[in-house]
N, C-alpha and C positions, 0 to 999 in steps of 0.2 A: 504494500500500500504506500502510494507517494505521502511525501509531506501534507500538501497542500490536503488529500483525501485524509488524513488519518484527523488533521486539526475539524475536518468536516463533520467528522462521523462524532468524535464527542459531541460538539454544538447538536446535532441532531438528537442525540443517547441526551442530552440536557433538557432540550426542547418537548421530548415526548417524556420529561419527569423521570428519568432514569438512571441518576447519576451514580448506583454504585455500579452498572455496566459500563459507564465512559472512564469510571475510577478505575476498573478493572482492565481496559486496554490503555491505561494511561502506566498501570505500578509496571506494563511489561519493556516498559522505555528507561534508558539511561536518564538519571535528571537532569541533565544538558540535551537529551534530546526532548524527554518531556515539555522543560523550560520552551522549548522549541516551537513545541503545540499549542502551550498554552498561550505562548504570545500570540497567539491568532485570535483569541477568544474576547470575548469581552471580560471585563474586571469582577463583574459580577458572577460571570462563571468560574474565570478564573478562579475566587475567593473562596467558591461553591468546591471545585474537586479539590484544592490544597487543603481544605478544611478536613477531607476523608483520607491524606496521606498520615502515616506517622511523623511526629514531631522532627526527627533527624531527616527524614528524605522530606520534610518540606522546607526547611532550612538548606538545601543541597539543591533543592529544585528551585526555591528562592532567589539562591543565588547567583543562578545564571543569567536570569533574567537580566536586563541594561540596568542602569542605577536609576533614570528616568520613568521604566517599568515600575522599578520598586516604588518610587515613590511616591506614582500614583495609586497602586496596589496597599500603601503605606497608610493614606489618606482613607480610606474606603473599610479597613478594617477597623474593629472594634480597639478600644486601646490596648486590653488584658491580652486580646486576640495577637496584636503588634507586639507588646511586650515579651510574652512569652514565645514568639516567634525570633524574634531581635536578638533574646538570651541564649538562642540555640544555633544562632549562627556564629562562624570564625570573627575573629576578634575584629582583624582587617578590615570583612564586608561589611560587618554593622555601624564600624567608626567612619566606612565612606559612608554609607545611607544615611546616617545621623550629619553626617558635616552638608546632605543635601535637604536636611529637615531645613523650615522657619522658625525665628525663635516660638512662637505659639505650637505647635508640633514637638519640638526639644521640651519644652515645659510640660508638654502634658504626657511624655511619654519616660521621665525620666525616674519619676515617683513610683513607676510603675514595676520598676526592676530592682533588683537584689543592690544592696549597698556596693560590693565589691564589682559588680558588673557596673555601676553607674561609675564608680569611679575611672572605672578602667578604658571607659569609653568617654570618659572626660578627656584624658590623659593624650589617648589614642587623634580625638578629634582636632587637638588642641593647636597640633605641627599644619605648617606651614602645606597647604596643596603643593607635590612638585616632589615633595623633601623623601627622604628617606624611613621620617618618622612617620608621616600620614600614610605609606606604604607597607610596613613592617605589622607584624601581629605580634601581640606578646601571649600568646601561647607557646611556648618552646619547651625544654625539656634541661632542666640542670643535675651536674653532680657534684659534690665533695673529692676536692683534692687524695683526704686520706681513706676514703672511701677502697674496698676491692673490688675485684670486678664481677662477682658475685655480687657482693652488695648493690652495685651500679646496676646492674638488670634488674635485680629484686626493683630497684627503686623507679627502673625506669616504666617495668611490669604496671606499678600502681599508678602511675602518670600519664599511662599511653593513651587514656580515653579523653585526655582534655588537653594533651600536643596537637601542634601543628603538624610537627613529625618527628619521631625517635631515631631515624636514621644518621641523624645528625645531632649531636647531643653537648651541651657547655659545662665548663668546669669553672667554678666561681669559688671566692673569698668570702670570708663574714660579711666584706660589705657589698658583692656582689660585683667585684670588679672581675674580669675575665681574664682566665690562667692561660686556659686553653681548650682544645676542641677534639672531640673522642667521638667516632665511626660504631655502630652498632655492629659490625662487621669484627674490628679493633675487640671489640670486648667479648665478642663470644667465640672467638678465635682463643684469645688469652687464656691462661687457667687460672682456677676460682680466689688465687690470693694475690692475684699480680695488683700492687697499688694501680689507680687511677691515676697517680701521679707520671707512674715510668708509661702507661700507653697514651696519654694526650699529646698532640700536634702541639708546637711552638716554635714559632709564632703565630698567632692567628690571622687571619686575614679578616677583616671587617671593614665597617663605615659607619662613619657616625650621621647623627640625626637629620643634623641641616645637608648632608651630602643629598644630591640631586638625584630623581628616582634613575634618571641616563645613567648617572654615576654608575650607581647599583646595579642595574644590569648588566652592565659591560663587566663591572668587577664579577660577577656570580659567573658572566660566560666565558672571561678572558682565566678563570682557573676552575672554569668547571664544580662547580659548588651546588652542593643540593639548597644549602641554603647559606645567607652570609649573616652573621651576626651586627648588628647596632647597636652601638656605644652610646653615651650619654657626654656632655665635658670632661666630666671625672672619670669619664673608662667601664663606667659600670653598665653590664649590661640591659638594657631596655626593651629589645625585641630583637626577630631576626623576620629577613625576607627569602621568601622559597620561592625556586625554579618557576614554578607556575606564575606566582606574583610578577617576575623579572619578565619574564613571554610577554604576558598583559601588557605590560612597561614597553618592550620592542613592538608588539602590533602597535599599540596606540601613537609612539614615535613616529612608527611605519606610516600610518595613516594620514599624520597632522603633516607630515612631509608632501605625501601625493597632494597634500590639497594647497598645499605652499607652492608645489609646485606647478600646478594649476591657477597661481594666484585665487586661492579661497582661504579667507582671513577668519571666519569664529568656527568656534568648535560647535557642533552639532548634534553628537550622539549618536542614535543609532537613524541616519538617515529614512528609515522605512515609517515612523515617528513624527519626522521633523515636517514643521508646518509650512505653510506658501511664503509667510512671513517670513521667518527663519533663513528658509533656503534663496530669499530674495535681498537679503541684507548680509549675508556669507557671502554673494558673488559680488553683489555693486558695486565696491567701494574699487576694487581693481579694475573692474570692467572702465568705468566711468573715466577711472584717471587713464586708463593706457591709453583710450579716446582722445583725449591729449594728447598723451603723448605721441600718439599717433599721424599729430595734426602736421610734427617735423617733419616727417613722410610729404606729407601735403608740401609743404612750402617748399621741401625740394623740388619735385617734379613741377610746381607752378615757376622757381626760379632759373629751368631749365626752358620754356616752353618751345621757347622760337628752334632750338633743337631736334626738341619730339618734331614737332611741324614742319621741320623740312626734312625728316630723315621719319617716316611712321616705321619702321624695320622695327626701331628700338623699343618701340613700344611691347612689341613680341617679347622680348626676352628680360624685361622688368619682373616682369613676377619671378620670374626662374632665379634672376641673380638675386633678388634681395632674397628672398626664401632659400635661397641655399645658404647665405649667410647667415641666417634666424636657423635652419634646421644646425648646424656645424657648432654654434653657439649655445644651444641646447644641449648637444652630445655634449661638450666639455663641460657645460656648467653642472648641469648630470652627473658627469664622474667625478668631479674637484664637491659637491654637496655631499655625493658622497661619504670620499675619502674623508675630508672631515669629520663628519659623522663620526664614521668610526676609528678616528682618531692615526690613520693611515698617514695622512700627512696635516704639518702646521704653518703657521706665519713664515716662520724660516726657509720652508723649501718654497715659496712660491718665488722667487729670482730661478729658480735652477728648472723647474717645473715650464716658466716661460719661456727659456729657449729650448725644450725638448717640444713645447706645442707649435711656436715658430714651425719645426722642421716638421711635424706632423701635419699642422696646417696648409704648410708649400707644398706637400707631395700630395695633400686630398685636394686642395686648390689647382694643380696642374692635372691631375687625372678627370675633376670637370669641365677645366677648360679645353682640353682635347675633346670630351665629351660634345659638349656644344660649339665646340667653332666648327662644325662643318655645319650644324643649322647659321651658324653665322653667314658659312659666304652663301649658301642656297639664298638667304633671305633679303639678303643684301650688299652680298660683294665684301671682298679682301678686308675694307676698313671697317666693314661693319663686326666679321670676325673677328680681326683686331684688338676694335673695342670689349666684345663679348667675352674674348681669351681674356686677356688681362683682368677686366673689369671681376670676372668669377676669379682668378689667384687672388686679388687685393681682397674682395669681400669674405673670400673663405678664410683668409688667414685674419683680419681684421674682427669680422663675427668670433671665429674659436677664441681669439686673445680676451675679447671683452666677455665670454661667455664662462671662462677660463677664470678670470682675475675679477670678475665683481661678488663671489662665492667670498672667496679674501677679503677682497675691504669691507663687505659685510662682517665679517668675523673679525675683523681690525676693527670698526665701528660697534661690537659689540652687540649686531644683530643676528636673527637667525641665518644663517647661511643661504637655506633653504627658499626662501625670500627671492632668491636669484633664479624666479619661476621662468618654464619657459616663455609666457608670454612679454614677461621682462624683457627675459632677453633680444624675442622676436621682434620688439618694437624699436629697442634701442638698435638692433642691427638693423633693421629697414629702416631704420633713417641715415643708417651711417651707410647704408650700398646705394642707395638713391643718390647721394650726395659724389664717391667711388664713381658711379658707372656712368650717371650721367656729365662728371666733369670730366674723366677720361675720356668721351664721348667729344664734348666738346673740344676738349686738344687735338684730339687725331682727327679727326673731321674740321679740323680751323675752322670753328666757327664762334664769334662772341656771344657772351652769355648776357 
């Protein structure tokens, strides 16, 4: 049964009053794909079948849902109903949900939960969007230095139902600063009196609070970490971030790039959600200004006229030479967003990086202008190839350099890199080949402008 029929057939099993049969082809689903179904439904039914799950798979099923889901889902339940839902989810999901409550929402649902869960989800909320702290759960799993490693499974044994994960396990001080870091692997490998002390890793690898969630991720994938521990100022530890969490962090980077790169400026959600409004005020603001910008374009070809008008040939091959310059400019700024990104190259190598694209640019710059100078003499004789040879080497290697170095001085000016979308770039190179092909134009053809 496809997606689309499976969300059908619950709506249906609801409609004819049937809901422990829609509960019943709903429990045969992963809760990620459940989550999947039920977003097709309305809020009302939804509310209707989570109500008949058990409390652990409807915190699991909960959670998949977008944070936008929840929080209309959030709204619509009873408070006791929310409450007791909130305190059975992981530490992390509840403290985003809560950071998307209103203060009226936060008030009324905070009385409602256990002292130690309120606090912790005070704690949790408290960090900065972005950070390392607003990402991290403090569910983890500690041990005792003088501890053995018999004792250490015993203890971990009692622990395991309220971890994030055991696989990965901390060794802490009386005041909770961290020693070091022990593998569940490490410990059941060992025999039953080896201290805890001789099997923990040291040094540990970690990050602290205010580190950036990009931080986090690259650190957990650049040494393969199940999970990375967070520190506090003093060292103590606070929480840690898991594999899974770090993914979330790379799709969502993934995502806010394509749409930078798109020039698309606010964040959205889960687009399938997002209103007329919404997705009208995401595109404008770039569309409107490249309009503009786009206007240099204009004034070129209006300050060439008497040219075009004695020579219509050239009109032919405008589109071709600026668009080749806009596409070539794209490609570099593409790879240099990048490389960035992921920290491939920096400030430093961009002098060394420019004359390696120089030489890249001259051999993609000559292999199109071979390409089209034979439409050159078909269309208009020897000088009009001429023009069109040269005019595509200049524009292709002029487009890749600015497509190439405005990734940099974004990231010298302390913006996103990303930013150096391709329609940026398209615009800034068609006014710069315009200006290129029609003034070579003008010299080889002696004609005044």
């Amino acid at each position: 049964m496809t997606t689309s029929a499976i969300a059908t057939n619950l709506s249906t099993l609801l409609s004819k009053q049937r809901p422990h049969d829609a509960h019943a082809s709903l429990t045969q689903l992963q809760p990620a794909d459940a989550a999947e179904q039920l977003d097709q439904l309305t809020t009302l039914q939804v509310i209707q079948l989570l109500g008949l799950e058990p409390l652990t798979r409807r915190a699991q099923v909960f959670g998949y849902f977008s944070l936008e889901r929840q929080v209309e889902l959030s709204r619509a339940l009873p408070r006791a109903a929310l409450a007791t839902l909130i305190a059975a989810m992981s530490a992390d999901e509840r403290a985003d949900l809560f950071n998307r409550f209103d203060e009226e929402q936060r008030e009324a649902l905070l009385p409602a939960l256990a002292q130690l869960e309120r606090d912790d989800l005070r704690r949790l909320s408290s960090y900065l969007e972005g950070t390392a702290g607003a990402l991290m759960t403090s569910e983890y799993s500690t041990l005792k230095a003088g501890m053995s490693a018999s004792e250490a499974i015993a203890a971990l044994r009692l622990g395991a139902a309220d971890a994030e994960t055991i696989y990965q396990t901390y060794v802490l001080d009386d005041e909770r600063r961290l020693l070091g870091t022990l593998s569940l692997r490490e410990l059941i490998l060992a025999t039953g009196d080896t201290p805890v002390s001789q099997l923990m890793v040291q040094p540990v690898i970690s990050a602290r609070v205010n580190d950036t969630q990009e931080q986090v991720a690259k650190k957990i994938g650049r040494y393969d970490l199940l999970a990375l521990p967070i520190l506090d100022r003093d060292h103590r530890l606070v929480g840690i971030v898991t594999t899974d969490d770090a993914l979330d962090v790379v799709e969502q980077e993934a995502t806010e790039d394509f749409h930078k790169g798109a020039s698309i400026s606010l964040k959205i959600g889960n687009i399938k959600n997002a209103t007329i409004g919404l997705l009208y005020r995401k595109r404008v603001f770039w569309l409107v200004l490249l309009v503009f910008g786009n206007l240099f374009s204009g004034a070129g070809i209006a300050a060439f006229e008497e040219i075009i008008a004695a020579n219509i040939a050239l009109v032919f091959f405008l589109p071709l030479l600026v668009d080749s310059g806009g596409n070539s400019g794209s490609q570099a700024a593409t790879l240099m967003v990048r490389a960035l990104a992921t920290g491939e190259v920096v400030m430093r190598d961009w002098l060394r990086l420019l004359g390696r694209e120089c030489f890249v640019a001259l051999g993609l710059g000559l292999t199109m202008a071979l390409a089209v100078a034979g439409l050159g003499l078909m269309r208009g004789g020897l000088d009009i190839a001429l023009v069109v040879a040269s005019s595509m080497v200049l524009i292709v290697i002029i487009g890749s350099l600015i497509g190439m170095s405005l990734p940099f001085l974004l990231s010298r000016m302390r913006l996103d890199p990303a930013t150096a979308s391709a329609p940026l770039i398209t615009s800034i190179a068609d006014a710069t080949g315009v200006l290129i092909y029609l003034g070579i134009a003008s010299q080889v053809l002696d004609l005044s402008v």
